[in-house]
TIRO-2110 file (N, C-alpha, C; in Angstrom, 1 decimal):
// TIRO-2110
-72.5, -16.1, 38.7, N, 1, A
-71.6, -15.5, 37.7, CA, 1, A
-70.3, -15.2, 38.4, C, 1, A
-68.9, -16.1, 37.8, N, 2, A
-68.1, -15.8, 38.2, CA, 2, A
-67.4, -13.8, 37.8, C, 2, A
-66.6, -13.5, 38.9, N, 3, A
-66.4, -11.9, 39.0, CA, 3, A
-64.9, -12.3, 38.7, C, 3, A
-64.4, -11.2, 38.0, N, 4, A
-63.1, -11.0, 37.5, CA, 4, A
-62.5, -10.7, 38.9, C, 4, A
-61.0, -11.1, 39.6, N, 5, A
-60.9, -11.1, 41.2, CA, 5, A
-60.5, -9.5, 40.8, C, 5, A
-59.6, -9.0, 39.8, N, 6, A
-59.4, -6.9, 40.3, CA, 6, A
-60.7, -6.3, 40.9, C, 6, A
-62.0, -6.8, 40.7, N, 7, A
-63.0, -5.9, 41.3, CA, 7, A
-63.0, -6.4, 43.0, C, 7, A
-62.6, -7.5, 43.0, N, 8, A
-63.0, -8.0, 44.8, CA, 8, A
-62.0, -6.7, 45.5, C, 8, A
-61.1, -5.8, 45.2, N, 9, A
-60.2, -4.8, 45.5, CA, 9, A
-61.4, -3.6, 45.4, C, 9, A
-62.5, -3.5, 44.9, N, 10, A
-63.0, -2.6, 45.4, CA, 10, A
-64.3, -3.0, 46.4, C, 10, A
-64.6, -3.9, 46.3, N, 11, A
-66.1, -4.8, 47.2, CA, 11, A
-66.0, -4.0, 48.5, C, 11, A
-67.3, -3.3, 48.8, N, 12, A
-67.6, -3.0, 50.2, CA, 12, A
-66.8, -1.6, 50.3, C, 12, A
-66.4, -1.0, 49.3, N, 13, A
-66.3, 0.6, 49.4, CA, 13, A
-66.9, 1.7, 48.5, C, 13, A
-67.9, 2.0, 48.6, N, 14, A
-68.6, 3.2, 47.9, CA, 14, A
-68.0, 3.8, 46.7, C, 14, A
-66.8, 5.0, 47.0, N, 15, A
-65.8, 5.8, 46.6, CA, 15, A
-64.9, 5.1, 45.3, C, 15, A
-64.7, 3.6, 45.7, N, 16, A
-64.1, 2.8, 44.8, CA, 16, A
-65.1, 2.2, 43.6, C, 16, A
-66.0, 2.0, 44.3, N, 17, A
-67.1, 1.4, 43.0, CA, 17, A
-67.1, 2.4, 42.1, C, 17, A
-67.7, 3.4, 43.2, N, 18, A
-68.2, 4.6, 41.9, CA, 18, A
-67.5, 5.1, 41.2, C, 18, A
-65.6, 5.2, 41.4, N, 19, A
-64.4, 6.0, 40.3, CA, 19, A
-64.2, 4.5, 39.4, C, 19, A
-64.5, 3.5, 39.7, N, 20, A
-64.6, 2.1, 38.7, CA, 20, A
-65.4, 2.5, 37.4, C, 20, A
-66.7, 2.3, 38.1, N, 21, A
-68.2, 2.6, 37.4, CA, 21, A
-67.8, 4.1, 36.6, C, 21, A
-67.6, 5.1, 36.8, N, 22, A
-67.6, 6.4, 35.9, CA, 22, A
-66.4, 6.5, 35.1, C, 22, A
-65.3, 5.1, 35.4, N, 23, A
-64.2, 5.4, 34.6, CA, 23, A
-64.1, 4.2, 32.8, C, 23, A
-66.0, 3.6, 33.3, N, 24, A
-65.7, 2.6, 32.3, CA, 24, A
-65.5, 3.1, 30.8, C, 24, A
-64.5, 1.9, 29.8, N, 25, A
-64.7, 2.8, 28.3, CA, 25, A
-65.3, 1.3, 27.7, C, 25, A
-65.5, 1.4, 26.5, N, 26, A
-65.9, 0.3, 25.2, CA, 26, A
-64.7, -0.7, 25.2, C, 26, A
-65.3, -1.9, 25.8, N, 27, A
-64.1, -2.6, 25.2, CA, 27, A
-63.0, -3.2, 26.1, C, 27, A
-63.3, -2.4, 27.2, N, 28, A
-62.0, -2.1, 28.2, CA, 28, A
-62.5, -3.6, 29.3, C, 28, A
-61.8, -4.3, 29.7, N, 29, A
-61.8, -5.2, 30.7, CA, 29, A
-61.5, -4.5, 32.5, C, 29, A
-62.4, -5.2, 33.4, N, 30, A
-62.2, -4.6, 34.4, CA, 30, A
-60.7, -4.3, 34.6, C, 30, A
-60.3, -5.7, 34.8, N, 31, A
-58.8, -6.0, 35.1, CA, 31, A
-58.1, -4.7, 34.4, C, 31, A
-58.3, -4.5, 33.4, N, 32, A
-57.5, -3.1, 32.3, CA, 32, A
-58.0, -1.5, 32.7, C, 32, A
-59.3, -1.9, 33.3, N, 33, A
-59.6, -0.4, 33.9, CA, 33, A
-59.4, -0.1, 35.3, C, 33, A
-58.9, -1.3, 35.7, N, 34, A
-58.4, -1.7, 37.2, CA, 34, A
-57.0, -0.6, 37.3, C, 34, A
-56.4, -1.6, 36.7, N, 35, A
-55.1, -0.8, 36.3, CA, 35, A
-54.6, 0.5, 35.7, C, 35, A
-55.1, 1.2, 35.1, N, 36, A
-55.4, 2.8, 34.3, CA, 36, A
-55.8, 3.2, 35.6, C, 36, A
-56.6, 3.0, 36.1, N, 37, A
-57.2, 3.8, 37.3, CA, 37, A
-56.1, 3.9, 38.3, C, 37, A
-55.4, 2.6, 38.7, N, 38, A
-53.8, 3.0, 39.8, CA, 38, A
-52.7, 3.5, 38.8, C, 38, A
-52.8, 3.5, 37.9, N, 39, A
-51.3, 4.0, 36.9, CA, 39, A
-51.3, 5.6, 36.3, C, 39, A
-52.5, 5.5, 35.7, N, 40, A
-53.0, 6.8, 34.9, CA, 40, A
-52.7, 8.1, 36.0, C, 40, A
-52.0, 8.9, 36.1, N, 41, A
-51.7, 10.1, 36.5, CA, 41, A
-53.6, 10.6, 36.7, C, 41, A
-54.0, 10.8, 35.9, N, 42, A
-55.4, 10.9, 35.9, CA, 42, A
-56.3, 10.2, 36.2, C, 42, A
-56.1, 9.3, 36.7, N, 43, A
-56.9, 7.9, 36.8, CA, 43, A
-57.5, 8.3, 38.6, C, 43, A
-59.0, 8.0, 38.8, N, 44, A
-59.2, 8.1, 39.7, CA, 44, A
-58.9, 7.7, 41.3, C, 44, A
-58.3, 6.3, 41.3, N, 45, A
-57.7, 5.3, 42.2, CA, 45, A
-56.3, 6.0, 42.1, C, 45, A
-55.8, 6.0, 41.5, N, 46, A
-54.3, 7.2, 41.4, CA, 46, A
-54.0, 8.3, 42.0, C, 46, A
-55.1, 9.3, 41.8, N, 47, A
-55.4, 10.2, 42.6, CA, 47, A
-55.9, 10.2, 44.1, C, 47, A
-56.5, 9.2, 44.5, N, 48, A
-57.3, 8.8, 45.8, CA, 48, A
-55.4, 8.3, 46.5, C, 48, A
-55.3, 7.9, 45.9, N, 49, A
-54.0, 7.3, 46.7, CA, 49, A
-52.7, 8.2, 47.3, C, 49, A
-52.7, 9.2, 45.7, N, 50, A
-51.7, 9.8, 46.5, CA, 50, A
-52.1, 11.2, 47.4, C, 50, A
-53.2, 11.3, 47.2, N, 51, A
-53.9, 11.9, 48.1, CA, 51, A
-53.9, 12.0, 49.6, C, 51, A
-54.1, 10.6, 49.8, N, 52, A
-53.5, 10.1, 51.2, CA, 52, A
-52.4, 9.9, 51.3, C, 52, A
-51.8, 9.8, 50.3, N, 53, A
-50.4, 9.5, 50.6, CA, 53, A
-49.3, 11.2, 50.9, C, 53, A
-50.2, 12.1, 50.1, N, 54, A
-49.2, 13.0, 50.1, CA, 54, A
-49.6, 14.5, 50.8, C, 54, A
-51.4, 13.8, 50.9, N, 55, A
-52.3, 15.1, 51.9, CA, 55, A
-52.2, 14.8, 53.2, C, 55, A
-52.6, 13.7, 53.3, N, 56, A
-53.4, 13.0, 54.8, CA, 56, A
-52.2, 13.2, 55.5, C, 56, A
-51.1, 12.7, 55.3, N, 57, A
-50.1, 11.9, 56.0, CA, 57, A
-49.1, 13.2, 56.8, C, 57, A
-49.0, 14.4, 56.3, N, 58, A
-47.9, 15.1, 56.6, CA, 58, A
-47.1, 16.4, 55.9, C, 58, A
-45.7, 16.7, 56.7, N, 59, A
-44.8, 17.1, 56.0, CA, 59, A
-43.8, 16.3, 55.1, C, 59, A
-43.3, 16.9, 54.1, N, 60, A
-42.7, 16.2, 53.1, CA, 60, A
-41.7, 14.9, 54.5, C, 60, A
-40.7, 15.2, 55.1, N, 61, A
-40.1, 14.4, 55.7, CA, 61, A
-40.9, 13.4, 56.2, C, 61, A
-42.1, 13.8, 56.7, N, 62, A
-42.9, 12.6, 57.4, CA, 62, A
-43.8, 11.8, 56.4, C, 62, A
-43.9, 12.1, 55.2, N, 63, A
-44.4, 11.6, 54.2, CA, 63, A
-43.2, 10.6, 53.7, C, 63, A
-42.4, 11.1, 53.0, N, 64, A
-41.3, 10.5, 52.7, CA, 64, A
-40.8, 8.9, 54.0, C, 64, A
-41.4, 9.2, 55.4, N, 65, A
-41.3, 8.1, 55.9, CA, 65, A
-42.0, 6.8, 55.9, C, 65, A
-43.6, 7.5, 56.0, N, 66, A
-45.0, 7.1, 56.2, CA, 66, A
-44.6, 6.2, 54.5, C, 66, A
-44.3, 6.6, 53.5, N, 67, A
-44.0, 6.0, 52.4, CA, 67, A
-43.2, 4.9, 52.3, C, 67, A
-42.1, 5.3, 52.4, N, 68, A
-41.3, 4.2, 52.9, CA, 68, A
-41.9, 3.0, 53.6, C, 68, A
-42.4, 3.2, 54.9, N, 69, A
-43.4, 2.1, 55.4, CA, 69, A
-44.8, 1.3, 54.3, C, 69, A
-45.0, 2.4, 54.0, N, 70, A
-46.1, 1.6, 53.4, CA, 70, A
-45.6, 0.7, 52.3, C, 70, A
-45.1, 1.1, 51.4, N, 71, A
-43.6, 0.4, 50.7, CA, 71, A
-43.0, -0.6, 51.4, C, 71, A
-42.7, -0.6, 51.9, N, 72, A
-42.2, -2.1, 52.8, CA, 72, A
-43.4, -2.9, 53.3, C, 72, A
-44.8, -2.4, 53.4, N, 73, A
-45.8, -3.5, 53.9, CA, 73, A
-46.7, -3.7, 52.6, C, 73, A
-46.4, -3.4, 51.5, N, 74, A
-47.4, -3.5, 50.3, CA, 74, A
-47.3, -4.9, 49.9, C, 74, A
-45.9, -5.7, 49.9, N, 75, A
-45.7, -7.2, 49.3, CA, 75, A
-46.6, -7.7, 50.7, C, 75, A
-46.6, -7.5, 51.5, N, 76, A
-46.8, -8.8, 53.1, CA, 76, A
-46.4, -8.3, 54.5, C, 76, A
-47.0, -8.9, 55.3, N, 77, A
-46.7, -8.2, 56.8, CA, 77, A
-45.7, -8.3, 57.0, C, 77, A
-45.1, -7.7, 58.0, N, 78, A
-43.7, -7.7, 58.6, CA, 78, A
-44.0, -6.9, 60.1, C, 78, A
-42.6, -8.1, 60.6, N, 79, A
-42.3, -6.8, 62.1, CA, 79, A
-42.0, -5.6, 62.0, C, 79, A
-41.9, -5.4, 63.1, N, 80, A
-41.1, -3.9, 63.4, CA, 80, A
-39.1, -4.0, 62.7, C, 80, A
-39.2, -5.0, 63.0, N, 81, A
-37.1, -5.5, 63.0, CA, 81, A
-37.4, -5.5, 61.4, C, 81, A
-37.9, -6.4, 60.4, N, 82, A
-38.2, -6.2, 58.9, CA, 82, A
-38.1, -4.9, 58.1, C, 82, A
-39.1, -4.4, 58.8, N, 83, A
-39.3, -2.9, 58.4, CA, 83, A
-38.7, -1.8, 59.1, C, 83, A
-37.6, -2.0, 59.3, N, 84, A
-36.9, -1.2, 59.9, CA, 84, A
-35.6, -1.5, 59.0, C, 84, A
-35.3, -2.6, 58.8, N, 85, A
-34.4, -3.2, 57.8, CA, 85, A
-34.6, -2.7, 56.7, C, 85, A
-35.6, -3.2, 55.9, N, 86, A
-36.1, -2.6, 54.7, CA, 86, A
-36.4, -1.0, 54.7, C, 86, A
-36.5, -0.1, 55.5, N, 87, A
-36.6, 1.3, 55.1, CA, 87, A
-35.4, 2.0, 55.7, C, 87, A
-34.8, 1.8, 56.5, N, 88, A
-33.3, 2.0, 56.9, CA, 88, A
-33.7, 3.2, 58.4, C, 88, A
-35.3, 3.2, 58.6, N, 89, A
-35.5, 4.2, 59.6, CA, 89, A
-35.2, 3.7, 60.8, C, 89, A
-35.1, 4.2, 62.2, N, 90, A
-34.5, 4.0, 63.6, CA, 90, A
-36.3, 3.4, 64.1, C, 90, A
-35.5, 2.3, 65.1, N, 91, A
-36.5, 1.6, 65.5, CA, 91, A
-38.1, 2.9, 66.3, C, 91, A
-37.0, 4.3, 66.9, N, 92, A
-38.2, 4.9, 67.6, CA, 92, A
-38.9, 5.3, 67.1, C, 92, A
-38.3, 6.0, 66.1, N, 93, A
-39.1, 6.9, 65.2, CA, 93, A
-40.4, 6.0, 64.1, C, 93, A
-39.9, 4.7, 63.7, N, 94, A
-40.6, 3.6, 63.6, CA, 94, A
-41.8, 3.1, 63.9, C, 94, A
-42.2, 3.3, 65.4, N, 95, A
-43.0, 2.5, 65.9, CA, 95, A
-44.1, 4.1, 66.2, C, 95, A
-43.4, 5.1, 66.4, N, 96, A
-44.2, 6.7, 66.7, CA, 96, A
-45.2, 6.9, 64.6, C, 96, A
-44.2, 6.6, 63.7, N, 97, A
-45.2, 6.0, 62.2, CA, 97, A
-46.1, 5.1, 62.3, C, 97, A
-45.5, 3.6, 62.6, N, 98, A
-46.7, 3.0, 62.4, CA, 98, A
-48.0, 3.2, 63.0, C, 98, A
-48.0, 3.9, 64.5, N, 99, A
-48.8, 4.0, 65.5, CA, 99, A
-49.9, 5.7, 65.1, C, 99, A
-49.2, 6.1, 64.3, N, 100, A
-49.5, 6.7, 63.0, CA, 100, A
-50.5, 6.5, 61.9, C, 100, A
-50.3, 5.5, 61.7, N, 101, A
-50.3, 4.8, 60.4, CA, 101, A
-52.1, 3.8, 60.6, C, 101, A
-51.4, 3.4, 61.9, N, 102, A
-52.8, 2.6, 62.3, CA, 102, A
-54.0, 4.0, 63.0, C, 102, A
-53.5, 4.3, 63.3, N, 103, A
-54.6, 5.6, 63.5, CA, 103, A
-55.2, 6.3, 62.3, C, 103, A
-54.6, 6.5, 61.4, N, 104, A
-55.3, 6.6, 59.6, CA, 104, A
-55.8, 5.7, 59.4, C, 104, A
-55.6, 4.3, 59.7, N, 105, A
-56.2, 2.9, 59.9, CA, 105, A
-55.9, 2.7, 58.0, C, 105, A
-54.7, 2.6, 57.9, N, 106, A
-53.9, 2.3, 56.5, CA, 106, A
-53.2, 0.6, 57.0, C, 106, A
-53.4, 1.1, 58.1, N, 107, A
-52.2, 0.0, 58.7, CA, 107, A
-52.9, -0.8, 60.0, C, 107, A
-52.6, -2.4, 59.7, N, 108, A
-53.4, -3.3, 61.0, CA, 108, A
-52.2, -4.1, 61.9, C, 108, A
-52.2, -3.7, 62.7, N, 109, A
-50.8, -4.9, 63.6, CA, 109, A
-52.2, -6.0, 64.1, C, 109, A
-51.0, -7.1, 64.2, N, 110, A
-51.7, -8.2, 64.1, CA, 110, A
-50.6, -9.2, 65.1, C, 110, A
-50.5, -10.0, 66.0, N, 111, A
-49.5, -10.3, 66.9, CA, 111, A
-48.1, -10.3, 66.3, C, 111, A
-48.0, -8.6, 66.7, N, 112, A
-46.3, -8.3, 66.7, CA, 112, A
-46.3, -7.9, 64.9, C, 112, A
-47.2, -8.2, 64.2, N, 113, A
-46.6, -7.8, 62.6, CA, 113, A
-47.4, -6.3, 62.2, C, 113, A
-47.2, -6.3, 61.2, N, 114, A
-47.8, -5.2, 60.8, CA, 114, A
-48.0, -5.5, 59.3, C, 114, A
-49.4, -4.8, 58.9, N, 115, A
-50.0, -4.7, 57.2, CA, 115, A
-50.6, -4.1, 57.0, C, 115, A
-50.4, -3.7, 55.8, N, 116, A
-51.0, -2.3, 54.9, CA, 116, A
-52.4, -3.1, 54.9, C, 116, A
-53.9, -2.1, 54.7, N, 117, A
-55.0, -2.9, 55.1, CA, 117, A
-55.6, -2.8, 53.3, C, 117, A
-55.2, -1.6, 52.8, N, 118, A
-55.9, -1.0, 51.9, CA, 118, A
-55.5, -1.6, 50.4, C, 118, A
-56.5, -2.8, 50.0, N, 119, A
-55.8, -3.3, 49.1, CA, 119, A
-55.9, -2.3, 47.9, C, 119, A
-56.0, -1.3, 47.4, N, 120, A
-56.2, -0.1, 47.0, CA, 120, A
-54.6, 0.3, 46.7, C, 120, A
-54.4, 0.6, 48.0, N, 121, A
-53.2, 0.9, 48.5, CA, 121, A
-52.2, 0.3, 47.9, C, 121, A
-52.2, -1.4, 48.4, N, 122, A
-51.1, -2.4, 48.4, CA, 122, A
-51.1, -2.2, 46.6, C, 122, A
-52.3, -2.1, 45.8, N, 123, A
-51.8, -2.1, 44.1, CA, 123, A
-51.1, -1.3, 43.7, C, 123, A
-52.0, -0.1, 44.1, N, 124, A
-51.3, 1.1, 43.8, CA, 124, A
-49.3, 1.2, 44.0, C, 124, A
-49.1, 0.5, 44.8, N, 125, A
-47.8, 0.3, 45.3, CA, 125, A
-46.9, -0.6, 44.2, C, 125, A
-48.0, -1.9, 44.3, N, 126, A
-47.2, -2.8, 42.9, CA, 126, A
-47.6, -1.9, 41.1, C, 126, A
-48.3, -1.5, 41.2, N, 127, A
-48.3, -1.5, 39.7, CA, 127, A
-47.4, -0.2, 39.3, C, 127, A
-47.6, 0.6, 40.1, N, 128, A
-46.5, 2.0, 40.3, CA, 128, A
-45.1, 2.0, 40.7, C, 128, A
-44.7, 0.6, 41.7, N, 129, A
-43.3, 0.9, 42.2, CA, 129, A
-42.9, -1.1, 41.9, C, 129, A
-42.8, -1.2, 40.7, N, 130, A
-42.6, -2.5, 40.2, CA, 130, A
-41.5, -3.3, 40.6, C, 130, A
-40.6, -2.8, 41.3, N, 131, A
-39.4, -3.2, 41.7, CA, 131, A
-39.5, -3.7, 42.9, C, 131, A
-40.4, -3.3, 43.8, N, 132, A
-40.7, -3.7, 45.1, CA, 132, A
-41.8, -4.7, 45.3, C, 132, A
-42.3, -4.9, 44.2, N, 133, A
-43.6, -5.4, 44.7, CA, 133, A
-44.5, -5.7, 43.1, C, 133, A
-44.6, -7.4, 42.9, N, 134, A
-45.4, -7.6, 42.3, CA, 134, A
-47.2, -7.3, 42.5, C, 134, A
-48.1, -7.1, 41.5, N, 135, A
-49.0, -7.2, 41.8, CA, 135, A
-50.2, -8.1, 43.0, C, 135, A
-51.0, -8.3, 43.5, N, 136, A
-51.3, -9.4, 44.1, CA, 136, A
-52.0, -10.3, 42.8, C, 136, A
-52.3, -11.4, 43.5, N, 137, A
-53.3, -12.3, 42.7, CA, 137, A
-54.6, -11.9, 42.2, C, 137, A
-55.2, -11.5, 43.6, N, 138, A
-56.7, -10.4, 43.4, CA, 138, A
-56.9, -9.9, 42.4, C, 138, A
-55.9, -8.9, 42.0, N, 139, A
-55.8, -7.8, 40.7, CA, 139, A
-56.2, -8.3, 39.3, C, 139, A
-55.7, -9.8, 39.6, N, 140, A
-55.8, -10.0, 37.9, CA, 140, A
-57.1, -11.0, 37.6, C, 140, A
-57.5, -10.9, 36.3, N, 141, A
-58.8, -11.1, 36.2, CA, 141, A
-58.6, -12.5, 36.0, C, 141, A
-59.9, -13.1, 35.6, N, 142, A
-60.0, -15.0, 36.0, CA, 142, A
-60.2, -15.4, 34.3, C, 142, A
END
């Protein structure tokens, strides 16, 4: 049985199945409850995100950077020189975040690049900040 690909975004995490599973309605398509869940202010994937985004991570200034980064790695990996372009932050203070960032383990360097790991994350990014970042492929159903 082919699987709609928005659920392969939650495959092999507990926390995600289960706010999937308790968030189902009548009628509703995964792919549609995929989405409600990163959009919905209320939505449980919504919540989980900025959670990390706005608990885990810091003070407002350090959040507001940690953001910024993740925002620049939501479309696709990039270097250090990319993402430093795209958020307008100084290279030191740069590499002291992502080194950050990979210790939350949000974030995977990979020779010399860097990527957001949490495809959770990376939607949450496209379906919320639409100007930066289309959806992926994964998200949408078959």
């Amino acid at each position: 049985m082919k699987r709609p690909k928005s659920i392969a975004s939650l495959d092999r995490h507990p926390f995600y199945l289960l706010v999937a599973a308790e968030a189902k309605r009548p009628n509703e398509s995964i792919a549609e409850r995929y989405h409600r869940l990163l959009t919905d202010v209320t939505g449980g994937l919504y919540l989980y995100a900025n959670y990390i985004l706005r608990e885990d991570l810091g003070s407002r200034i350090t959040e507001t950077n940690y953001v910024k980064i993740l925002r620049a790695l939501a479309k696709d990996e990039k270097k250090v020189s990319e993402i430093a372009e795209t958020t307008g932050l100084q290279m030191a203070w740069l590499t002291r975040h992502l080194t950050k960032l990979i210790e939350f383990d949000l974030v995977d360097k990979t020779n010399g690049s860097y990527r957001l790991k949490d495809k959770i994350l990376r939607d949450y990014f496209a379906f919320n900040y639409p100007e930066d970042i289309a959806p992926s492929d994964e998200t949408e159903s078959s």
